[in-house]
NURO-263248 format. One record per atom (N, C-alpha, C): atom name; residue number from 1; residue in one letter; y, z, x. Coordinates in Angstrom, 1 decimal. Each point is the difference from the previous one (the first is absolute). Layout:
<recs>
CA NUM A Y Z X
...
</recs>
This chain:
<recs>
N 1 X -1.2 0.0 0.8
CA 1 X 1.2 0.0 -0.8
C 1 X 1.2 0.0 0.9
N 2 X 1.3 -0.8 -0.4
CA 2 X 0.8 -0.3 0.6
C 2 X 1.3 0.5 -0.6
N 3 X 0.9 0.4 0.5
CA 3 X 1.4 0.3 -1.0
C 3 X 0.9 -1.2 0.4
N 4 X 0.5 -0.4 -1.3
CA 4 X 1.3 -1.0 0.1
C 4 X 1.2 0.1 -0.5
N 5 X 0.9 -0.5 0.5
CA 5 X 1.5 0.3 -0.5
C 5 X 0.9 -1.1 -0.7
N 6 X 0.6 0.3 -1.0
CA 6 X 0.6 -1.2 -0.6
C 6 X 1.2 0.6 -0.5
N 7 X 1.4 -0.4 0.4
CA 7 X 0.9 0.4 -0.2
C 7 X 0.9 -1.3 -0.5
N 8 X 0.4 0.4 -1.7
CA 8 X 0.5 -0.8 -0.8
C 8 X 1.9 0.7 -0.1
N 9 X 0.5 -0.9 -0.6
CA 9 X 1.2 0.3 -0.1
C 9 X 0.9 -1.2 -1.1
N 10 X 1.1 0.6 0.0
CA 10 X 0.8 -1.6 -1.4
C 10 X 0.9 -0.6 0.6
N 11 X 0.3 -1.5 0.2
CA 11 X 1.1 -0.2 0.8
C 11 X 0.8 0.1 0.0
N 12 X 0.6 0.4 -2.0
CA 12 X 1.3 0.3 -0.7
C 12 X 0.2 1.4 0.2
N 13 X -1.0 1.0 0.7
CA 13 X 0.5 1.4 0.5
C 13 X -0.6 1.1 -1.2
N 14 X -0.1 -0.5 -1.0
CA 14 X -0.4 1.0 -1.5
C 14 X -1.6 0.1 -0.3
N 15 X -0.2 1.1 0.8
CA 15 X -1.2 0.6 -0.2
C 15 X -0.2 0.4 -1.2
N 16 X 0.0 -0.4 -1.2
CA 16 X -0.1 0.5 -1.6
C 16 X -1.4 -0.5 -0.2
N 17 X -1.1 0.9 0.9
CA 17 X -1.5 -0.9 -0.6
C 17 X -0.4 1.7 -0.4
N 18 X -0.9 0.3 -0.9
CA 18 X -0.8 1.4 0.2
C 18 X -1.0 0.3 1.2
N 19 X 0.2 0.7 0.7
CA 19 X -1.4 0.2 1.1
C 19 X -1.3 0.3 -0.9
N 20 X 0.3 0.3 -1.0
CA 20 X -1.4 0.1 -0.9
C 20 X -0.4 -1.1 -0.4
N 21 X 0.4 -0.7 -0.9
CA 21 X -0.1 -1.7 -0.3
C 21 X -1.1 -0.4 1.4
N 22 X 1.4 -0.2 1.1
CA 22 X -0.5 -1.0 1.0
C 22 X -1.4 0.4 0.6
N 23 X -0.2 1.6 -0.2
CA 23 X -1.5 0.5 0.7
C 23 X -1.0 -0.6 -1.2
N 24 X 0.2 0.5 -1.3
CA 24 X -1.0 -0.8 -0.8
C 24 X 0.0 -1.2 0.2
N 25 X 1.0 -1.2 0.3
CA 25 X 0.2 -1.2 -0.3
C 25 X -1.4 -0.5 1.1
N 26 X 0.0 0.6 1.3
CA 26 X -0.6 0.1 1.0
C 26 X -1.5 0.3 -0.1
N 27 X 0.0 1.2 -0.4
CA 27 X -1.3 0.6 -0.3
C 27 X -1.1 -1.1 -1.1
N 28 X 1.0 -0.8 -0.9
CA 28 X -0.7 -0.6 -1.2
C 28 X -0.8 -1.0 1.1
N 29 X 1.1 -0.8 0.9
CA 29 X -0.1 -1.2 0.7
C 29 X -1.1 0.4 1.2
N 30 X 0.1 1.5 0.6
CA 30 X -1.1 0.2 1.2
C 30 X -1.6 0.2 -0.7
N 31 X 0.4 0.7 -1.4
CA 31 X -1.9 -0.2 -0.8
C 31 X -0.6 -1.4 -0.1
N 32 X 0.9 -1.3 0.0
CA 32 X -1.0 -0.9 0.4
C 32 X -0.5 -0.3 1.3
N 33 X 0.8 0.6 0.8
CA 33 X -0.8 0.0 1.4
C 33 X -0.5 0.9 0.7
N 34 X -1.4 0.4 0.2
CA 34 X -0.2 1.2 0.4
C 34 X 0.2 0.7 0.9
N 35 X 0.6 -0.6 1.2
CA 35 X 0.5 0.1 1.8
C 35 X 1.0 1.0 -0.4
N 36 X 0.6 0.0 -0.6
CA 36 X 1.3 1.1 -0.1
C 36 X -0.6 1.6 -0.5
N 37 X 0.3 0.8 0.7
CA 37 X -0.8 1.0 -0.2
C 37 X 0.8 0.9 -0.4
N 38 X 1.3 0.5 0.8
CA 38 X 1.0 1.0 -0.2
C 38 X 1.3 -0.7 0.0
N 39 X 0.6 0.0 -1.4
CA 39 X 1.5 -0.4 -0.2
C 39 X 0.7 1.0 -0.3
N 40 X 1.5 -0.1 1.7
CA 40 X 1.6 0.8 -0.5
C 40 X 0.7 -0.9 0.1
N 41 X 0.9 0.7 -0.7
CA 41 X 1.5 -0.5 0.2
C 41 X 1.0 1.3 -0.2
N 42 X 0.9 -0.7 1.2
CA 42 X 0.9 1.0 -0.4
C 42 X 1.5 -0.4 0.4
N 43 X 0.5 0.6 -1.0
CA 43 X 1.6 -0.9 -0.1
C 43 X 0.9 0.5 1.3
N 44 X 1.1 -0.8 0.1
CA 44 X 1.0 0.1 0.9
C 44 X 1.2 -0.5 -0.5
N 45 X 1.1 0.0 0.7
CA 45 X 1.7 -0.5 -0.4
C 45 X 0.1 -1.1 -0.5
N 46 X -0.9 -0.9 0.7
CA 46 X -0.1 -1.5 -0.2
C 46 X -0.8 -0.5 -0.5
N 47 X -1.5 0.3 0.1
CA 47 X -1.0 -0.2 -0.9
C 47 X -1.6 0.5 0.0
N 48 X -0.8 -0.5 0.6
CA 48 X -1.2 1.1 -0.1
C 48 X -0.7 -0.6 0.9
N 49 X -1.1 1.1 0.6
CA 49 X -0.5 -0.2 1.0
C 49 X -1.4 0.2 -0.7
N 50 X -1.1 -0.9 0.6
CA 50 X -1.1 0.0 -1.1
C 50 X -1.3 -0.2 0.9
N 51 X -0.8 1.5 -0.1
CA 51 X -1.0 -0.4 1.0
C 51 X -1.3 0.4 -0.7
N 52 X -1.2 -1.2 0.7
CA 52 X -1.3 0.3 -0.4
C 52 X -1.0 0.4 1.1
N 53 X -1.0 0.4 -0.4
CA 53 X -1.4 0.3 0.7
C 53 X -0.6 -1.5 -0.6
N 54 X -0.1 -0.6 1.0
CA 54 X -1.1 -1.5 -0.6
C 54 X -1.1 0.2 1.0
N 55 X -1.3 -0.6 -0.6
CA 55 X -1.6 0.2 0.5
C 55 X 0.2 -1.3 0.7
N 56 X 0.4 -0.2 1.4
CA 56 X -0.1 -1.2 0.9
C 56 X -0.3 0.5 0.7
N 57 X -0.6 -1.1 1.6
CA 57 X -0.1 0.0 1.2
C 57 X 1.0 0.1 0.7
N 58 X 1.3 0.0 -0.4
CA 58 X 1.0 -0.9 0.9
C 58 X 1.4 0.3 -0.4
N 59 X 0.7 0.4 0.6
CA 59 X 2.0 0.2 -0.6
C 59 X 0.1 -1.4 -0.6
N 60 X -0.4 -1.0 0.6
CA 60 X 1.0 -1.2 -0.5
C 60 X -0.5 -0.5 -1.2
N 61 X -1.1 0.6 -0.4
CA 61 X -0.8 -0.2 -1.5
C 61 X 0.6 1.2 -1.0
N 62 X 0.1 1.0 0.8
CA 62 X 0.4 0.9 -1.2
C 62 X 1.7 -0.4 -0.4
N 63 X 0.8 -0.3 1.1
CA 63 X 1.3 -0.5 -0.1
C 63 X 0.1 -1.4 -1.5
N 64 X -0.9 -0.6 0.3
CA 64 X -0.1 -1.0 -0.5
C 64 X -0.3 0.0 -1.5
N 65 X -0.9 1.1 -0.3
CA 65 X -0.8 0.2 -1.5
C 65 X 1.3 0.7 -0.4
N 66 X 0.3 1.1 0.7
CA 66 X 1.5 0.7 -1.0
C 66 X 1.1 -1.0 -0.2
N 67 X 0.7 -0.8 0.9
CA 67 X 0.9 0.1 0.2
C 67 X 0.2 -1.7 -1.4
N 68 X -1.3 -0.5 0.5
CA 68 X -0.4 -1.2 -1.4
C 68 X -0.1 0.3 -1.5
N 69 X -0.7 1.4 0.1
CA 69 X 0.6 0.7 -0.9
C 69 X 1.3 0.4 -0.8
N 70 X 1.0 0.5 0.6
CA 70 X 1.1 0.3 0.1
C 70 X 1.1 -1.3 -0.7
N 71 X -0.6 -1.0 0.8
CA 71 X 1.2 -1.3 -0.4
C 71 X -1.1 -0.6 -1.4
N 72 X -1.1 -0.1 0.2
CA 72 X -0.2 -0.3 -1.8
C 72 X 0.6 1.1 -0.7
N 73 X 0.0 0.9 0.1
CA 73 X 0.6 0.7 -1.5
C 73 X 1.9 -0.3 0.1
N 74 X 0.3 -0.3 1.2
CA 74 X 1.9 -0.5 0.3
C 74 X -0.1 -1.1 -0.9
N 75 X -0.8 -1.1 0.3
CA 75 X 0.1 -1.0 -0.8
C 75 X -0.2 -0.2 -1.7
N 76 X -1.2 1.1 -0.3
CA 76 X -0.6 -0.2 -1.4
C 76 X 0.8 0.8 -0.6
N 77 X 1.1 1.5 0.5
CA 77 X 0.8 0.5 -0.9
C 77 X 1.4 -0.4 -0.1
N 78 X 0.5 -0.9 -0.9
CA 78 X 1.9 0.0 0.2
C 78 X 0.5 0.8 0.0
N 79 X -0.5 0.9 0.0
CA 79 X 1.1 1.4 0.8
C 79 X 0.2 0.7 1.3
N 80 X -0.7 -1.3 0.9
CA 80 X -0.5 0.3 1.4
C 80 X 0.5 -0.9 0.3
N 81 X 0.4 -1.2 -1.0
CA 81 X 0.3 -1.2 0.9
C 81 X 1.8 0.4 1.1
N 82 X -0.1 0.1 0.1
CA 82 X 1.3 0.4 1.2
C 82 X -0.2 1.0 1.2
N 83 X -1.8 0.2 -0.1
CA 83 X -0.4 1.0 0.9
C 83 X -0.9 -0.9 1.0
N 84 X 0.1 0.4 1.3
CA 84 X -0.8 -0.2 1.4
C 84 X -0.8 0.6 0.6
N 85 X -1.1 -0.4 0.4
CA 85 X -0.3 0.9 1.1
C 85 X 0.7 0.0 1.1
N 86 X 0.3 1.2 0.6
CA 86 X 0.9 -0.1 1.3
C 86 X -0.8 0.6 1.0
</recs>
């Protein structure tokens, strides 16, 4: 098991998401994949820092399963759309 980091943010500066929302939004999205083992998040000034325990060999796979993660749900919610991974 591998821990990964994904640190999102908005480019317009307005953090108005729920940290609750976005952990369920996440959680719904990591039950289809089993590799994700342990999901946080936890907010900051600018936006949230969001880490998992993924079941890989390898940092650049666990990097990869969260962070692919992360930008499907930026894309699939319009209320992300102004948000990045940074």
């Amino acid at each position: 098991m591998i821990a990964a980091l994904a640190r999102i943010a908005p480019l317009d500066g307005n953090r108005d998401y729920p940290e609750a929302e976005l952990r369920s939004q996440l959680w719904t999205r990591a039950g289809k994949d089993e590799r994700i083992n342990h999901l946080r998040i936890r907010a900051g000034p600018a936006g949230f820092d969001i880490i998992a325990f993924v079941a890989t060999d390898t940092p650049s796979a666990a990097h990869s399963i969260l962070h692919d993660l992360v930008r499907n749900l930026i894309v699939d919610d319009p209320r992300l759309r102004l948000w990045r991974v940074v």
